[in-house]
N, C-alpha and C positions, 0 to 999 in steps of 0.2 A: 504248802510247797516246801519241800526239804530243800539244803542249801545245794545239794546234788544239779536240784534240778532248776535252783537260781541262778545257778551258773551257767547253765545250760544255755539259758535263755540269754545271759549276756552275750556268753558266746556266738547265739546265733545273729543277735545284732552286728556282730563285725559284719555280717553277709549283705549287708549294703553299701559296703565297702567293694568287694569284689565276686566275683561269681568262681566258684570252685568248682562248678559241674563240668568245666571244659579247659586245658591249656589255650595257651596263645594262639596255636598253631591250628589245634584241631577246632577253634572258635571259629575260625575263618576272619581273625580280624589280622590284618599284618601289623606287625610291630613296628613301629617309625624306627628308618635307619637311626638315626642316632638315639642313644640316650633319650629317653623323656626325664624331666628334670622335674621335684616337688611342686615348685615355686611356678612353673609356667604350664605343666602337664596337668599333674595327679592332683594339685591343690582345687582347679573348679571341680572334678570328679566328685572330690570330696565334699566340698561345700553345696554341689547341688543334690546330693544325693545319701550322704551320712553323718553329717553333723546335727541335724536336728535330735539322735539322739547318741553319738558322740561328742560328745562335751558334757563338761564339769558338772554333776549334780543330775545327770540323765541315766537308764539304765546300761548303757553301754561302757564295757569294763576300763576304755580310755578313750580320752579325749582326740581329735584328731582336727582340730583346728587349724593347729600349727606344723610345721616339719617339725621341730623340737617332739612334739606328740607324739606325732605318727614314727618315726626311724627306729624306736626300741621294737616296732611291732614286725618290721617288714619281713622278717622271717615267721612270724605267724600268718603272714598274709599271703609267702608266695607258698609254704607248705598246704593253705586251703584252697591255693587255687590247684597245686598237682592233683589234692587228696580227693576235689571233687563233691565238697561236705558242704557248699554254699552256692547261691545263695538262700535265705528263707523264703523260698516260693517254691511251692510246692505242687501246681495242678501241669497236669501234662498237657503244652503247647497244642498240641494234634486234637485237644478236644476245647474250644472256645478260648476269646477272648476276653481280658479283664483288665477293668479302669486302674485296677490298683496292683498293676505286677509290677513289682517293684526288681524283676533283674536291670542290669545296665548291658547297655550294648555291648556288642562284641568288640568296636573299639575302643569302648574305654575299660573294657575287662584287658587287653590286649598292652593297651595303655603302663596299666599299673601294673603287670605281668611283668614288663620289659622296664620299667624303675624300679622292678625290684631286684631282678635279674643282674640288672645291670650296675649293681653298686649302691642304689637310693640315692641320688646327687638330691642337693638340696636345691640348685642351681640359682640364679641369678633373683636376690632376694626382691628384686625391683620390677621382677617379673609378676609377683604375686597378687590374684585379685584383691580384692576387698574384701576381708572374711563378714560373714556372715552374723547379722545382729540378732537376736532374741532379746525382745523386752520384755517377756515374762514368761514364768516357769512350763505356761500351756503351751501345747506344739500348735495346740488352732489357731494362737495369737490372742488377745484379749479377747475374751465372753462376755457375754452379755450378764450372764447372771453363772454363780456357783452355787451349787446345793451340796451341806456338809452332812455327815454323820455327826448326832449332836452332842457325842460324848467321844472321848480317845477309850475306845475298849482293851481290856485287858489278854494279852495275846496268852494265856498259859507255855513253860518250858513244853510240856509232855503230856499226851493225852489225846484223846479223841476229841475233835470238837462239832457239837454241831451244827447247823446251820443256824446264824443269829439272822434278826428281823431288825430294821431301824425304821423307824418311821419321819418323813422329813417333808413339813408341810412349805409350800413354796410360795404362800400367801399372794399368789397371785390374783388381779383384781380384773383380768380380762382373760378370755385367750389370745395362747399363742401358737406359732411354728416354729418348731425346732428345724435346724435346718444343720447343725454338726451338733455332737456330744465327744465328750473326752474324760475319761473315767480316772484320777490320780491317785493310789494308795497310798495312805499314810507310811504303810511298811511294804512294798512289795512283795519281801521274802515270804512273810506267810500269807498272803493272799492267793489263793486257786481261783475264782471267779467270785466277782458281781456280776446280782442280774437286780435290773431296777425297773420295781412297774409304777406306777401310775395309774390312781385311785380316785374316780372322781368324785364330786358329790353327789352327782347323781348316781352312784355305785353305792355312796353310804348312806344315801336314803332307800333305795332297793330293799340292802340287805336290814337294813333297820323293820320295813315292811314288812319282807320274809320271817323274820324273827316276832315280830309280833302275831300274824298269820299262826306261826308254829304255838306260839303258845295258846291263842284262842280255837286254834282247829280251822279257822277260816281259812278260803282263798283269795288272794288279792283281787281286786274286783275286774270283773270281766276277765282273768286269766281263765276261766274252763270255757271261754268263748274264744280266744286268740289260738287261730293255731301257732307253730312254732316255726319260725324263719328256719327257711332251707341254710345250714353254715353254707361258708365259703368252701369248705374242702373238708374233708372225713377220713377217718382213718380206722382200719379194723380193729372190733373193738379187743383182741385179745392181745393188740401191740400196746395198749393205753395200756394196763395191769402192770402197775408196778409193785413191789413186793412190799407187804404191809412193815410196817415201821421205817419205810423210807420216805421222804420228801417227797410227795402225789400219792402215797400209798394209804391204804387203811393204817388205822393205828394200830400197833399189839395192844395184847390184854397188858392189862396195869400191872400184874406180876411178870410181864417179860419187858417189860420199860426199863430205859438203861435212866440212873438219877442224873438230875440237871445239876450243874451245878450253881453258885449265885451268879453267877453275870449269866444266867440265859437269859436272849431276848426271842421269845418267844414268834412266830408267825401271824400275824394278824386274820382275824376272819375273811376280809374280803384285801385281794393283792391286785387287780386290775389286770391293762396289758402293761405287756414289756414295752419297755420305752430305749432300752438299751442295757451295753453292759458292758463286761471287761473278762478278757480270759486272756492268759500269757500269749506275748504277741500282739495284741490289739492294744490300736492306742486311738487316734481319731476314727470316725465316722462320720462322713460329709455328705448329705443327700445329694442326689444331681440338680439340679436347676429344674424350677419348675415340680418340685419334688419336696414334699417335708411332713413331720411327724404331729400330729395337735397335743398341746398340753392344753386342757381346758384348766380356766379360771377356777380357784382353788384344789386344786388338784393336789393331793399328798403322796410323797415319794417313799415309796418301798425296797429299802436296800435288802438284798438277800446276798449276803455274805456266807462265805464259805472260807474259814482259816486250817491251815494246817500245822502245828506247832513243827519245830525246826529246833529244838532242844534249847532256847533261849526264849525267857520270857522277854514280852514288849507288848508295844500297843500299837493303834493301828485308828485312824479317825479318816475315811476315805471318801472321796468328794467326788461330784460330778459337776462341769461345767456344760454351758450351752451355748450356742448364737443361733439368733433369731432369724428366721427369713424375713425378708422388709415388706414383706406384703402375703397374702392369702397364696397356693401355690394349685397352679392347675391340677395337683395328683396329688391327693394325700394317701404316705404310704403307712403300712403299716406290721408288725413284728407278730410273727408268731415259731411255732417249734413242732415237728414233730417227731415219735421216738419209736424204740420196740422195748420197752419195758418189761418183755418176758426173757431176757436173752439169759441163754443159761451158758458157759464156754466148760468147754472138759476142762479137766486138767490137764497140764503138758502140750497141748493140741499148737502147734507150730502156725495155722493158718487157718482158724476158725471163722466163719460167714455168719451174719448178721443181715437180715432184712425188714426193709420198712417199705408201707407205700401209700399217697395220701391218691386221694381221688379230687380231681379236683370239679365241684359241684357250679362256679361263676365262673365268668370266663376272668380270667386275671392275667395279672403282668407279672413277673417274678423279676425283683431287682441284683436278689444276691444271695447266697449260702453259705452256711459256717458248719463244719463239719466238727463233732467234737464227743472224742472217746478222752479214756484216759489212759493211764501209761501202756496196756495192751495193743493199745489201736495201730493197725500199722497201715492198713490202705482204705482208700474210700471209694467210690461210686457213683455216680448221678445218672438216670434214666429217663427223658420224658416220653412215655408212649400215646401220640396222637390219637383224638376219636377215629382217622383213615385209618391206624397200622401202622404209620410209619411209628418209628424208635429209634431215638438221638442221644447219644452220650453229650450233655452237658456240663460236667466236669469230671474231673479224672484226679485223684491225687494218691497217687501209685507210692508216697512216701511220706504218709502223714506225719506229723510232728508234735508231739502234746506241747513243745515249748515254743511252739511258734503257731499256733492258732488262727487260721485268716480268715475274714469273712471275702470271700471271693465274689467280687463284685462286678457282674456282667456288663461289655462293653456295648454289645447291643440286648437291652432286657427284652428277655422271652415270654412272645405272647401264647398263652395258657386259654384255648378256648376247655368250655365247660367237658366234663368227659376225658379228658385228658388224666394219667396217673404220671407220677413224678417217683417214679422207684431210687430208693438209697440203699447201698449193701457197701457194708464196713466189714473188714477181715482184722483178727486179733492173733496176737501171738500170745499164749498163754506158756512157754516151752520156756526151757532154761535159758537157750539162746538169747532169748530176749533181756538183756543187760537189765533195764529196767522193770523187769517182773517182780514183783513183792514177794511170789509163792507162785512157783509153775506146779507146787505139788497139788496145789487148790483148785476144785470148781470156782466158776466167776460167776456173779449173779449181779444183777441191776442193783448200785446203790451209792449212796451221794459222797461216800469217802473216795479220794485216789487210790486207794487201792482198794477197791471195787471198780466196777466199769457202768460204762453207760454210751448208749448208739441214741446220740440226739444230734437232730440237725435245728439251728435258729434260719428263718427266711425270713426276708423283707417282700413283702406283697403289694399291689395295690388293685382294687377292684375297676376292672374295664367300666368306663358308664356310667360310673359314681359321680355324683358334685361333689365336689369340693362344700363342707360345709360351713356358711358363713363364719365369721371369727371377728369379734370387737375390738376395735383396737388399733386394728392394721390395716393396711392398704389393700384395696381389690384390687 
């Protein structure tokens, strides 16, 4: 992540602060005749809706606790509310609802419109609630357990780097349910994404199987008798094809290999499912109730780190925390992605289309989607076409954002009978226009650097009809 675009993202943090897409006026919220004042107005505004990451040591550029805070900024605040550049939410009203829209009403956007308009009074300091406490650095509040990266890796000034692997076993001695994750980087500036799977032992005993199978010529036993389980859902196979030498791709030949340098950390043979992750933007992940992810007993964690030098060496040791759900959970949900790994973009091309479409094979429930190109990406799409005919835009996000990444999370989750297709179409600006283009003079093709692109969507699923499967440990 260059510092361009570190700032970007803090920038976009003030946007839970206030909403810039509308004035006071054309909000429809009316401005209270008088003055609203810090101290009795705008200070709950604030407390209940942007201090968890304005404040000291969070990534938002300043703290806003206090009036002291807040008053240097207020002309930053009322110029985002004319300019219309906030807040970070991003999917169009007009197609679904979602647990996690973090806009603010229209009167308290109206609110802090008209305090700021109006001079910023600080007003009556005995007016003020009780600000707001954090007793530690996680926004989920104390976890249950933390899982580290087991070294601080070495961030290189300059250079390509490529995807490292961490492996991080969580010695666990039962299963569990994850029920929130919260992903913290050691360094944020150079981190673009984690993705963390989850490896079990019955995966390393699998592939250990497999691997002996290959050497003796044999098949694991009764496998030319098993047919093979119908997946959940399918995808055409010429959207899977990713371009060889990328992350899912073949390998090149050993003479177009680019050299590792010493701190590679290489990709493990077997990665599991995802279990979560972190892309700018994303901070907690809290299943619904009655909703949670299995980490089976011994299970080892797979960081998949993606850094991007920023012209300053440093390091980076990134962590994940978790809380447990208190008991087994009617629904276990579960992470998967799908992509179009062929996408080729001209050069120059102002509004280029991308398509993907999964089919879906069980009947299922869809919790939530995260849409996610790289600096190209400018709008998205979501389609579900029912086995009647009918076809429903489920989400719409007509102004993507690579520095504010959401996983959009349905307020009531869609039920997905078998036969159903869930079409995604992403449009890229590949044109000069685009401030953020690398090289509009370049074709784009599938691949794991920011400046390369990529049409992947992550979804949280869970299968209609399924048990829940037992779990030691915890409460039924």
């Amino acid at each position: 992540m260059t510092r361009k675009i570190a700032a970007a993202i803090a920038l976009c943090a003030l946007a839970v602060v206030v909403s810039a897409r509308v004035s006071a006026q054309s909000a429809g919220g009316r401005a209270p005749a008088a003055t609203p004042t810090f101290s009795k107005d705008v200070a709950p505004i604030l407390y209940k809706n942007c201090t968890n990451c304005h404040r000291p040591g969070e990534v938002a550029p300043m703290s806003l606790l206090t009036f002291k805070d807040a008053r240097p900024w207020v002309k930053s605040i009322s110029t985002r509310i004319s300019a219309g550049t906030m807040p970070p939410w991003h999917a169009d009203p007009a197609h679904g609802e979602f647990l996690n829209d973090r806009r603010l009403s229209d009167r308290d956007k109206a609110t802090i419109l008209a305090w700021a308009n109006g001079g910023a009074p600080e007003g009556n300091p005995s007016d003020l609630p009780a600000a707001p406490t954090y007793v530690t650095e996680w926004l989920m509040g104390q976890p249950d357990a933390i899982f580290s990266m087991p070294e601080d890796y070495p961030i290189p000034a300059t250079g390509e780097i490529p995807y490292e692997y961490f492996e991080i076993p969580t010695n666990l001695t039962e299963d569990k349910w994850v029920q929130s994750l919260e992903v913290r980087a050691g360094d944020p500036a150079v981190l673009h994404h984690v993705i963390v799977y989850a490896r079990t032992p019955a995966m390393e005993a699998a592939m250990k199987t497999a691997a002996a199978a290959m050497l003796t010529g044999a098949r694991p036993n009764g496998a030319q008798d098993r047919p093979r389980p119908t997946p959940p859902f399918s995808l055409p196979e010429e959207m899977t094809k990713i371009p060889a030498g990328q992350t899912g791709g073949r390998p090149l030949p050993p003479d177009q290999r680019k050299p590792l340098g010493p701190n590679d950390r290489p990709a493990p043979r077997a990665m599991g499912p995802m279990l979560g992750g972190f892309a700018p933007g994303q901070f907690v992940r809290t299943y619904q109730d009655g909703t949670a992810i299995k980490l089976a007993a011994g299970t080892t964690l797979i960081f998949q780190m993606h850094y991007t030098a920023t012209g300053k060496a440093t390091k980076d040791r990134t962590r994940i925390a978790v809380k447990y759900a208190p008991r087994a959970p009617q629904t276990e949900v579960r992470l998967a992605s799908f992509i179009n790994g062929s996408l080729h973009i001209p050069a120059g091309d102002p509004n280029y289309r991308v398509d993907s479409e999964l089919t879906i094979n069980q009947p299922m429930t869809l919790w939530s989607l995260l849409p996610h190109t790289h600096v190209r990406g400018k709008r998205w799409e979501y389609t579900v076409t029912y086995p009647d005919g009918r076809s429903d835009i489920v989400l719409s996000v007509p102004h993507y954002d690579f520095n504010w990444q959401t996983d959009y999370i349905f307020k009531q989750p869609l039920k997905l009978p078998a036969g159903s297709k869930l079409h995604a179409t992403a449009w890229y600006d590949n044109s000069p226009a685009n401030k953020s283009n690398p090289d509009p003079k370049k074709d784009v093709w599938w691949g794991d650097q920011t400046w390369e692109e990529m049409m992947f969507t992550s979804m949280i699923f869970s299968l209609d009809g399924a048990q829940t499967p037992p779990t030691a440990g915890q409460e039924k």
